[in-house]
KOLDO-168188 format. One line per 4 residues: for each residue x, y, z of C-alpha. Coordinates in nm, 2 decimals. Example, Ala and Ser with C-alpha at 12.3 -4.5 7.8 and 13.67 -1.06 7.14 Angstrom:
// KOLDO-168188
1.23:-0.45:0.78  1.37:-0.11:0.71
//
This chain:
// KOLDO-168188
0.00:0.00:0.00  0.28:0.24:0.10  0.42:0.19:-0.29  0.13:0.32:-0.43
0.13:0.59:-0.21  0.46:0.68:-0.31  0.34:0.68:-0.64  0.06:0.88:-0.64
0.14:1.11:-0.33  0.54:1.06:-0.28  0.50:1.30:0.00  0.25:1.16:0.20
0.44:0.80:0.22  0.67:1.01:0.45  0.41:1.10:0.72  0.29:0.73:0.70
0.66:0.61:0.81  0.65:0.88:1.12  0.89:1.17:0.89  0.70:1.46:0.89
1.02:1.70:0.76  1.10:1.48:0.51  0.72:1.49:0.42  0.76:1.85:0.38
1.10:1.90:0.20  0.89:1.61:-0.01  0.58:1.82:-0.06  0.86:2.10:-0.17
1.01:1.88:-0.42  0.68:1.74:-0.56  0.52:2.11:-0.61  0.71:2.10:-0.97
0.63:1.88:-1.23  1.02:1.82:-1.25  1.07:1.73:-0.92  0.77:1.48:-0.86
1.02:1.21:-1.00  1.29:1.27:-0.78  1.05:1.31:-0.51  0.88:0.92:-0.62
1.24:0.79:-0.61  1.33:0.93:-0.30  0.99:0.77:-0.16  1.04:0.47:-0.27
1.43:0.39:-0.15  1.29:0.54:0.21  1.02:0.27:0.20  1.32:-0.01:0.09
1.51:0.15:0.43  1.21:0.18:0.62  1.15:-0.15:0.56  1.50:-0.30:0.57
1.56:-0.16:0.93  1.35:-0.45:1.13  1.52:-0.71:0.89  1.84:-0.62:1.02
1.81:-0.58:1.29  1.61:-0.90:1.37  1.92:-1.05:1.17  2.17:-0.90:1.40
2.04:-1.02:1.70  1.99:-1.37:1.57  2.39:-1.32:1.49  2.43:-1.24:1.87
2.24:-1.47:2.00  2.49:-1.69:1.90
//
């Protein structure tokens, strides 16, 4: 759901994730036509972090665990 977000409303994916500046520096970017591609990229590689995070994380304490 957050991917479609990104693409329609690259901004709003940012408030979703708990980012409100980078919602706004977003919103900013999005405002020209020019910049609502760089804004959709920048969206979507936030969601790939925002979603890699846990995975590591769960990854490094199965590391330590050991």
């Amino acid at each position: 759901m957050r991917y479609f977000i990104a693409l329609v409303f690259p901004w709003l994916t940012f408030f979703t994730m708990g980012k409100p500046l980078q919602g706004i520096l977003c919103l900013l970017l999005q405002i020209t036509l020019i910049g609502w591609i760089p804004a959709t990229i920048w969206a979507f590689a936030s969601i790939s972090s925002f979603n890699a995070d846990p995975r590591t994380d769960k990854l490094i304490q199965a590391v330590k665990v050991r």
